[in-house]
Every structure is written in C-alpha cells, then in structure tokens.
TORGUVO-707560 format. One record per residue: residue number from 1; residue in three letters; x, y, z of N, C-alpha, C in turn. Coordinates in steps of 0.1 Angstrom, whole numbers, plus 5000, padded with zeros to 4 digits. Layout:
{resi->NUM; resn->ALA; n_east->X; n_north->Y; n_up->Z; ca_east->X; ca_north->Y; ca_up->Z; c_east->X; c_north->Y; c_up->Z}
...
END
This chain:
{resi->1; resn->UNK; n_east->1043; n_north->2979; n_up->5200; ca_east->1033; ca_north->2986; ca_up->5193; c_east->1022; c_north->2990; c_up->5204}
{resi->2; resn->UNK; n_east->1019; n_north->3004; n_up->5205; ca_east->1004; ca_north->3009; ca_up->5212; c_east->0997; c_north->3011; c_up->5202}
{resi->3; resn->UNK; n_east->0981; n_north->3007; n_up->5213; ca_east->0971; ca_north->3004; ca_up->5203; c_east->0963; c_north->3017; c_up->5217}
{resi->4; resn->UNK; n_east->0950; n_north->3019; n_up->5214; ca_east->0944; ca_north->3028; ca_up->5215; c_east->0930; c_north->3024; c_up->5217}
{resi->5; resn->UNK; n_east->0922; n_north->3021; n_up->5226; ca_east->0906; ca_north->3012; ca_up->5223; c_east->0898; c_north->3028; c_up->5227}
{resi->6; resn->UNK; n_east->0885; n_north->3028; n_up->5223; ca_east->0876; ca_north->3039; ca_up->5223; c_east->0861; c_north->3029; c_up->5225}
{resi->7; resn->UNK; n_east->0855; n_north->3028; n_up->5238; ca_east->0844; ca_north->3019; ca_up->5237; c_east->0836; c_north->3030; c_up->5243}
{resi->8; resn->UNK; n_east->0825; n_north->3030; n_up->5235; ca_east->0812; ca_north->3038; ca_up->5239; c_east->0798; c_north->3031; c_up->5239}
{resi->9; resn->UNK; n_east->0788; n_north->3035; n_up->5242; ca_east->0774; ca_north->3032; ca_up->5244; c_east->0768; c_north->3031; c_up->5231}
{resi->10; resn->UNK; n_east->0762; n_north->3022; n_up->5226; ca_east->0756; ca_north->3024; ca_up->5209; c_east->0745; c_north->3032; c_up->5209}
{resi->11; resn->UNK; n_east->0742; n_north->3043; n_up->5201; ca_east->0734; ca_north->3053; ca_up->5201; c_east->0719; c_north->3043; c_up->5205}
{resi->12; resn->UNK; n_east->0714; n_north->3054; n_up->5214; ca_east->0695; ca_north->3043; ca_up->5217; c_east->0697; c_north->3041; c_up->5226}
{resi->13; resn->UNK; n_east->0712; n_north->3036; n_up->5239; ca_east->0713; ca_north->3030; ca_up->5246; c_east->0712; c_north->3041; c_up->5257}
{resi->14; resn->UNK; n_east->0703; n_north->3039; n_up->5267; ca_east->0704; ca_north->3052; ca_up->5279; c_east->0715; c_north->3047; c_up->5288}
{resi->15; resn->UNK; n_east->0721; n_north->3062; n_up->5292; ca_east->0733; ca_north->3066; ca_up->5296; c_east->0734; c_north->3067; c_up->5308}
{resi->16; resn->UNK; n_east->0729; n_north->3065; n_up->5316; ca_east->0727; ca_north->3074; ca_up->5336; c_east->0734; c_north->3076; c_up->5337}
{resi->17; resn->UNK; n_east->0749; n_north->3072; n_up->5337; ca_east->0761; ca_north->3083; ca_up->5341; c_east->0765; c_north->3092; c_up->5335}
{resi->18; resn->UNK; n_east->0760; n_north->3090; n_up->5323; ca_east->0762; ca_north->3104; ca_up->5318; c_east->0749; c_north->3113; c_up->5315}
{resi->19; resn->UNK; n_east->0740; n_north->3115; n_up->5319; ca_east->0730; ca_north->3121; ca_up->5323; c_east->0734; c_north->3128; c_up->5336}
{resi->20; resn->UNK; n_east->0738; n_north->3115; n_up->5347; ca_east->0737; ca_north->3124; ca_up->5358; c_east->0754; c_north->3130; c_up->5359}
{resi->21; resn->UNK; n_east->0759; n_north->3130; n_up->5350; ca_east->0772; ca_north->3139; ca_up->5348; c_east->0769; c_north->3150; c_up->5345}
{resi->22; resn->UNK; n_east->0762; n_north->3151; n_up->5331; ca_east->0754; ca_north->3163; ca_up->5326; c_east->0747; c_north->3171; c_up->5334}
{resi->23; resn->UNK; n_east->0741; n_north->3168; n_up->5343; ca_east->0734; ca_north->3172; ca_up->5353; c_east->0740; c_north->3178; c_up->5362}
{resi->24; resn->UNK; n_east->0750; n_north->3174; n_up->5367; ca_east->0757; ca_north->3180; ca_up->5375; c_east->0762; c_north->3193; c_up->5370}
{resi->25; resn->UNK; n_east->0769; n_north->3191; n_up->5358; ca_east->0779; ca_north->3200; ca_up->5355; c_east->0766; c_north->3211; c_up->5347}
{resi->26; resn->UNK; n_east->0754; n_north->3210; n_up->5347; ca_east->0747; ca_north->3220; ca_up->5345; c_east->0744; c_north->3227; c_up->5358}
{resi->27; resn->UNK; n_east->0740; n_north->3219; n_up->5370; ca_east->0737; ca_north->3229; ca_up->5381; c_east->0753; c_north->3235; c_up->5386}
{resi->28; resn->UNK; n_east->0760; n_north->3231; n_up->5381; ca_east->0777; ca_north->3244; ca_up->5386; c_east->0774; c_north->3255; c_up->5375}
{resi->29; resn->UNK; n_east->0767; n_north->3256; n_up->5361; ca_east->0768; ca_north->3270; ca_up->5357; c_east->0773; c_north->3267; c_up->5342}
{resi->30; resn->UNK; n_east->0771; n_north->3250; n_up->5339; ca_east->0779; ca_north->3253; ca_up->5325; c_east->0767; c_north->3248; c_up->5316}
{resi->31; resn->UNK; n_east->0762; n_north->3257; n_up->5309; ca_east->0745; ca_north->3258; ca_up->5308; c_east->0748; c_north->3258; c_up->5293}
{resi->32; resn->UNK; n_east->0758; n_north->3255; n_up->5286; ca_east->0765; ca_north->3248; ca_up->5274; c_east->0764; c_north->3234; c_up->5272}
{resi->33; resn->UNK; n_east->0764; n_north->3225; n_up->5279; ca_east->0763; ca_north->3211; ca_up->5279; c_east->0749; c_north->3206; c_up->5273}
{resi->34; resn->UNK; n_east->0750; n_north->3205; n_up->5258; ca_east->0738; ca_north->3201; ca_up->5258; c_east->0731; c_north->3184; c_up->5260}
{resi->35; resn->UNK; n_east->0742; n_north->3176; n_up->5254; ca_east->0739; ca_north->3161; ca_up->5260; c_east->0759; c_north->3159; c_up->5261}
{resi->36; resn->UNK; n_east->0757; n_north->3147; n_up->5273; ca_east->0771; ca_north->3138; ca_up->5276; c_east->0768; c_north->3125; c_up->5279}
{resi->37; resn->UNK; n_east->0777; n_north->3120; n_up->5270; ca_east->0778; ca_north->3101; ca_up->5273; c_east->0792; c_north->3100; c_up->5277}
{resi->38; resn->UNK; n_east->0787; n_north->3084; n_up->5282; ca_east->0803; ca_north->3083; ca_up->5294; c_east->0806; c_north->3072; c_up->5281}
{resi->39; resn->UNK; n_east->0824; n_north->3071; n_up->5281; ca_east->0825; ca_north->3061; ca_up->5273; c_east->0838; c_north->3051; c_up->5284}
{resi->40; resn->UNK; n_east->0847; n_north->3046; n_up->5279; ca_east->0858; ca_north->3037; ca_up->5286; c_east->0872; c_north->3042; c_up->5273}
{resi->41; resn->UNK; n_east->0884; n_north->3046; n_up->5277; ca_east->0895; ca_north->3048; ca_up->5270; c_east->0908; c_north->3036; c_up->5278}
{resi->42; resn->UNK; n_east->0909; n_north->3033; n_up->5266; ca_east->0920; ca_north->3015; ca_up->5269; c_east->0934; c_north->3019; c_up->5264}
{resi->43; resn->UNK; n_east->0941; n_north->3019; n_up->5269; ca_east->0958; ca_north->3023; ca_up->5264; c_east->0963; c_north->3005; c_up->5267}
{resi->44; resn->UNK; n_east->0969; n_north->2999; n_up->5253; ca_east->0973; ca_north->2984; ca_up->5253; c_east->0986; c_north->2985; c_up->5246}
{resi->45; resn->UNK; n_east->0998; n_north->2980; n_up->5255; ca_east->1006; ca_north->2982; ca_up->5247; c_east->1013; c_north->2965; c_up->5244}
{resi->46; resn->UNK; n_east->1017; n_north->2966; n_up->5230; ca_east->1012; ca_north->2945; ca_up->5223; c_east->1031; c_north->2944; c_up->5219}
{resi->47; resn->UNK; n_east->1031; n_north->2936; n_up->5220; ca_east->1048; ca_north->2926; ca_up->5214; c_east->1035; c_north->2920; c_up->5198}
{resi->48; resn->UNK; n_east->1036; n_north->2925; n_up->5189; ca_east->1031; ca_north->2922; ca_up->5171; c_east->1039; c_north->2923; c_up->5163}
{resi->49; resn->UNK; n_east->1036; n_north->2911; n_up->5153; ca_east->1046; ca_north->2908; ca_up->5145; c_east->1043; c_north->2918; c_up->5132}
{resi->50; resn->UNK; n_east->1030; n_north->2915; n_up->5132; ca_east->1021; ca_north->2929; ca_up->5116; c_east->1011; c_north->2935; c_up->5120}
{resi->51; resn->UNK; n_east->1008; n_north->2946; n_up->5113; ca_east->0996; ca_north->2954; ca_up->5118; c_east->0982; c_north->2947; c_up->5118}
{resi->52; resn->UNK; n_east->0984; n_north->2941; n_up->5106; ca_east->0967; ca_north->2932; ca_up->5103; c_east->0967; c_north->2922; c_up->5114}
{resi->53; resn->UNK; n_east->0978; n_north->2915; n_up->5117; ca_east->0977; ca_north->2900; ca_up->5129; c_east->0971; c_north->2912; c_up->5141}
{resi->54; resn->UNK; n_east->0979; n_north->2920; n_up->5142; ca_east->0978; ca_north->2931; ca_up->5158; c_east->0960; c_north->2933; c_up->5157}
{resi->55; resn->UNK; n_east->0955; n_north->2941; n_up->5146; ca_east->0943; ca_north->2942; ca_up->5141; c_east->0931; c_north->2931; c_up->5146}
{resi->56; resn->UNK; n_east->0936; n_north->2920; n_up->5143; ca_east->0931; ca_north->2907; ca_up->5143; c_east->0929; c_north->2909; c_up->5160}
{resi->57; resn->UNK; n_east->0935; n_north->2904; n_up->5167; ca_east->0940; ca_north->2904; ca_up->5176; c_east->0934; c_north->2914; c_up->5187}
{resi->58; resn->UNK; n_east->0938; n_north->2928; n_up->5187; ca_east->0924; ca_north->2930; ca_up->5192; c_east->0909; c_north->2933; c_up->5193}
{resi->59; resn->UNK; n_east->0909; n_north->2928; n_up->5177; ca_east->0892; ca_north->2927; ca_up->5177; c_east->0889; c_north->2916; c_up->5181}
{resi->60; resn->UNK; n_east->0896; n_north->2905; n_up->5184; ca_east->0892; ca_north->2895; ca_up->5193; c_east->0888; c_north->2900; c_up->5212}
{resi->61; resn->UNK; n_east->0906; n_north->2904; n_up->5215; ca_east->0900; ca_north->2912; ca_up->5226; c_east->0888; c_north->2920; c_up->5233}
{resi->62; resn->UNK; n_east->0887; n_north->2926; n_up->5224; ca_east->0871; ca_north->2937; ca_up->5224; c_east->0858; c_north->2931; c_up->5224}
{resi->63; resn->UNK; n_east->0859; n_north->2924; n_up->5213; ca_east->0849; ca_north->2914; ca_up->5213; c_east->0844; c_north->2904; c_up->5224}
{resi->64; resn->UNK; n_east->0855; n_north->2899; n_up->5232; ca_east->0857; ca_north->2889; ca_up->5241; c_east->0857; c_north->2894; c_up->5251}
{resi->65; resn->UNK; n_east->0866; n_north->2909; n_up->5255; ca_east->0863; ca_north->2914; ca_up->5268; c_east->0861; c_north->2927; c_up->5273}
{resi->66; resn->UNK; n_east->0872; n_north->2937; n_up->5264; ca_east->0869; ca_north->2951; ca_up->5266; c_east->0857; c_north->2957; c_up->5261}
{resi->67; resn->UNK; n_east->0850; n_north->2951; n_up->5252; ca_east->0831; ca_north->2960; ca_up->5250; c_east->0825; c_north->2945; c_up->5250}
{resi->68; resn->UNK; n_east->0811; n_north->2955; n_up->5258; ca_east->0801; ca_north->2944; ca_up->5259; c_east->0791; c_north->2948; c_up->5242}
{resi->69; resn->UNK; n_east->0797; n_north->2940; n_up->5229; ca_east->0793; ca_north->2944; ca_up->5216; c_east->0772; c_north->2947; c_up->5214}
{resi->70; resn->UNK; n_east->0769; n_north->2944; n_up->5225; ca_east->0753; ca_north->2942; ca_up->5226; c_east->0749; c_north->2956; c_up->5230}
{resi->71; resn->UNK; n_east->0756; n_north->2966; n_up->5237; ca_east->0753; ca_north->2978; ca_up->5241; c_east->0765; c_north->2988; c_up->5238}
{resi->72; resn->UNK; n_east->0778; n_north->2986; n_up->5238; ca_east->0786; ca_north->2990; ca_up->5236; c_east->0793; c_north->2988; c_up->5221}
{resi->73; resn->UNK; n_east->0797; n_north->3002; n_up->5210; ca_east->0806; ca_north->2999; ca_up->5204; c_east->0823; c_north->3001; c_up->5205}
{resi->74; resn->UNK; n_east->0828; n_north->3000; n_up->5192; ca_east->0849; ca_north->3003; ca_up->5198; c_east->0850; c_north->3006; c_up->5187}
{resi->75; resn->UNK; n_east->0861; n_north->3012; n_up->5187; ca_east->0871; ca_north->3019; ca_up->5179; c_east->0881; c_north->3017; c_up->5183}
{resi->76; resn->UNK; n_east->0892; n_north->3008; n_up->5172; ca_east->0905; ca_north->3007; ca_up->5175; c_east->0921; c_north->3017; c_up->5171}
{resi->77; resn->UNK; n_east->0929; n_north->3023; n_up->5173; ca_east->0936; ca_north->3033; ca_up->5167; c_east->0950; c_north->3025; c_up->5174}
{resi->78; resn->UNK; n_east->0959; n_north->3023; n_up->5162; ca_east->0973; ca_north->3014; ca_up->5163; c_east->0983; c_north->3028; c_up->5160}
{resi->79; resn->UNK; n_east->0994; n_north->3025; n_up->5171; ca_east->1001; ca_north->3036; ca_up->5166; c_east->1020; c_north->3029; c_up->5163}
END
C-alpha cells in the first residue's frame, strides 16, 4: 500500500521560506505570485493488513514524527 503525507504550516504561522521564495521569484519577473508557503511532501510505502489499521497507523506517524502538530498541519491520501 502507498500512502501519500501533505504537511504544511497552520494558517497564522509565518513562513520565511516561503516569503523569501516569493521574493525571489518576484524579482525574476513573475509578478503573478501573490503569496507562497513551503510545505513537506512524504511518499510511504506500508506492508497493511486494512485501510482503517494503515489509517490508524499513520496518524500515529505524523503525529509522532513527520508534522510538528503545534505549527504544522497533514493530510493523509492512501492509494
């Protein structure tokens, strides 16, 4: 089973990297960018017996290591 993690910044939380990403890619000329946040993309691939145990399972993960839940949220996608 692949699973799919999506961990971003919880709205409120300032961004620098992605400010000064933004920043950049406005002084090359792309004067379209109106805001960018950086996030983290997790490709996990699991040996699961059910979707809900798998479920289970990495919201422990996440919780425990791939988002820091105090500044950071996740989104999990099982495929």
């Amino acid at each position: 089973m692949k699973a799919k993690v999506y961990v971003t910044l919880k709205k409120g939380v300032l961004d620098p990297q992605g400010k000064a990403v933004g920043g950049a890619l406005e002084s090359m000329g792309y004067k379209e960018v109106k805001d960018l946040r950086i996030g983290k993309f997790i490709e996990i691939e699991l040996n699961g017996s059910s979707k809900t145990e798998t479920e289970k399972r990495l919201k422990e993960m996440c919780e425990k290591l791939l988002a820091n839940t105090v500044v950071e949220d996740y989104r999990v996608e099982i495929e």
